[in-house]
C-alpha positions as CSV (number, residue, x, y, z in Angstrom):
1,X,-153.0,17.7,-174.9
2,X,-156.3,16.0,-174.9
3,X,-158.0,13.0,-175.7
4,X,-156.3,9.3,-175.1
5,X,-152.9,9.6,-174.5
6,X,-150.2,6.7,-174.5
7,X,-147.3,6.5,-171.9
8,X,-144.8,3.9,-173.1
9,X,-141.9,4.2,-171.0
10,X,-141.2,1.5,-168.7
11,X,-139.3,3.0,-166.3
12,X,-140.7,4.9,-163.2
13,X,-138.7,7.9,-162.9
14,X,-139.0,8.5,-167.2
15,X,-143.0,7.5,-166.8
16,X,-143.5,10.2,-164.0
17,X,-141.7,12.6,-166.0
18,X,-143.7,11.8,-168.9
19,X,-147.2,12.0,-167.2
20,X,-146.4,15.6,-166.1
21,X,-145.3,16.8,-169.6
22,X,-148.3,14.9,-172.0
23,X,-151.2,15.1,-169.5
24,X,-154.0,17.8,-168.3
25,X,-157.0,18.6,-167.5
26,X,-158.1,18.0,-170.8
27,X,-156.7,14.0,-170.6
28,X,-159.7,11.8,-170.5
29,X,-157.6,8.6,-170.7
30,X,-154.5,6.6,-170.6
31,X,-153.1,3.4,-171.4
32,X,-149.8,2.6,-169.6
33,X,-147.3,0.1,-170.6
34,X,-145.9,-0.4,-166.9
35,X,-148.1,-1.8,-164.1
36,X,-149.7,0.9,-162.0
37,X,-148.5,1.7,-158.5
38,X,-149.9,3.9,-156.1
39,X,-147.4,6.8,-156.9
40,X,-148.4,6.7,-161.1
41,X,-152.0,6.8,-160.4
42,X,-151.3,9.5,-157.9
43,X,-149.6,11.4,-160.2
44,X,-152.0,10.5,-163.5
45,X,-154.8,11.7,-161.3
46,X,-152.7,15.1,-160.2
47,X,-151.6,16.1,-164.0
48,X,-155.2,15.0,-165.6
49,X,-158.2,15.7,-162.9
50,X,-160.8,14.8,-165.0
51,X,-159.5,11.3,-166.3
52,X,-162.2,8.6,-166.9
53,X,-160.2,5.3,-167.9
54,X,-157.2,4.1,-167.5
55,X,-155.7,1.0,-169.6
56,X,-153.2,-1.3,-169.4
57,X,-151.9,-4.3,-171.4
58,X,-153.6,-7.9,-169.8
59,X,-150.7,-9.2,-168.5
60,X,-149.7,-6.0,-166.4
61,X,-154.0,-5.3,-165.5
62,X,-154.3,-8.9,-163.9
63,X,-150.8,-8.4,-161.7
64,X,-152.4,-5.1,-160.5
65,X,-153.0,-5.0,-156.8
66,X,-156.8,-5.2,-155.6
67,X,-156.6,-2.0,-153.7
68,X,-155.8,0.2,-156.5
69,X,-158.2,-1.2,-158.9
70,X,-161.1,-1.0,-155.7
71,X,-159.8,2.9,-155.2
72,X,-160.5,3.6,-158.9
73,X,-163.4,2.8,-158.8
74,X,-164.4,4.4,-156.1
75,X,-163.6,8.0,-158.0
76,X,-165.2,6.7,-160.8
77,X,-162.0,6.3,-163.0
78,X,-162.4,2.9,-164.7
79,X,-159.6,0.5,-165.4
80,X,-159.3,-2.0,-168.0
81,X,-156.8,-4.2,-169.9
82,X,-156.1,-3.5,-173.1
83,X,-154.0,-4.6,-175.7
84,X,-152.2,-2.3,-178.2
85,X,-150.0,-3.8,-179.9
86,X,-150.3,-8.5,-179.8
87,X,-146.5,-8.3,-179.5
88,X,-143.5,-9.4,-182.3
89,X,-145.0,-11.1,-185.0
90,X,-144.0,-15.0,-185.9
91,X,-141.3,-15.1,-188.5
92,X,-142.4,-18.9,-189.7
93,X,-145.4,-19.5,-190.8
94,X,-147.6,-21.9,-189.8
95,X,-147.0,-24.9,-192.3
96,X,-143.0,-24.8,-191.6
97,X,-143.9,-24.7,-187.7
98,X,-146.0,-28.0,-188.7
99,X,-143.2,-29.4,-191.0
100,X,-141.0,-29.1,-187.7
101,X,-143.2,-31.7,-185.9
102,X,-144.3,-33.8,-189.1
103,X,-140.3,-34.5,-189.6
104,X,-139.8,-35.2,-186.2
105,X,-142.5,-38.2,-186.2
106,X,-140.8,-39.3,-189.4
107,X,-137.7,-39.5,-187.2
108,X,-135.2,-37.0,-188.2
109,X,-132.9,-35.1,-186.1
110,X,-133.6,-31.7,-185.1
111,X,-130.4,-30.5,-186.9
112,X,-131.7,-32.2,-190.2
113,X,-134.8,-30.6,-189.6
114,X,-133.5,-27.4,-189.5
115,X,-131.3,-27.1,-192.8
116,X,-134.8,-29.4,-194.4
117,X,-136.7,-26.3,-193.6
118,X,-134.5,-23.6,-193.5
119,X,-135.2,-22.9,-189.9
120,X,-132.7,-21.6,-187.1
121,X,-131.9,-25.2,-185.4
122,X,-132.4,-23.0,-182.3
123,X,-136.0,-22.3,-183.8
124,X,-136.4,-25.8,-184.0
125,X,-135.4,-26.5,-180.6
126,X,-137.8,-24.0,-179.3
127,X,-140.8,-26.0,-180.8
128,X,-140.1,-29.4,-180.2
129,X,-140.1,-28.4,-176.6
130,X,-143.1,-26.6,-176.6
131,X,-144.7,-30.1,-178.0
132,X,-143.3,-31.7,-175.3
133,X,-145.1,-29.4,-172.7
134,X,-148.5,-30.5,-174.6
């Protein structure tokens, strides 16, 4: 193996199984889809000695403890967010999603809004209380 490799498991035991079969010494970096702990970068650092980055998606980077980002960087291995994939793409576009609130300020019920635009009434329901969190 070589290069940039991905680890997509989100479990601990499957990840730590997964580092010691795709990684090397020829690994220079790694984006993981599970927040690191002490025991994955342990073993990321074990299977692939001369690693120089290692990724993560935002969410997971920013819950990351201090101390392991701090040790990182101490050996030199930088750590970054980054995002692979922006997550399940909308199903309605953008003028039904404004039709949902443009009905509503005309008055009409959230099920009449649904079978108007042929939206899930739980879809509906989902954006009119987003608005109301605005």
């Amino acid at each position: 193996m070589a290069g940039h490799i991905v680890l997509r498991s989100s479990q601990n035991e499957v990840l730590l199984r997964e580092i010691n079969e795709k990684l090397d010494e020829r690994t220079r970096e790694v984006h993981l889809s599970i927040r690191p702990t002490i025991n994955i970068i342990a073993s990321i650092l074990t299977a692939a000695p001369n690693i120089k980055l290692i990724t993560c998606p935002p969410s997971l980077f920013e819950r990351t403890p201090k101390k392991i980002k701090e040790a990182l960087a101490k050996i030199k291995v930088d750590f970054k967010p980054l995002l692979l994939t922006p997550g399940r793409p909308r199903m309605h576009d953008d003028g039904k999603i404004r039709g949902i609130y443009r009905l509503k300020k005309k008055g009409f019920s959230a099920k009449k809004i649904s079978k108007e635009l042929g939206i899930p009434l739980t879809t509906v329901y989902y954006y009119l209380s987003k608005e109301q969190v605005k």
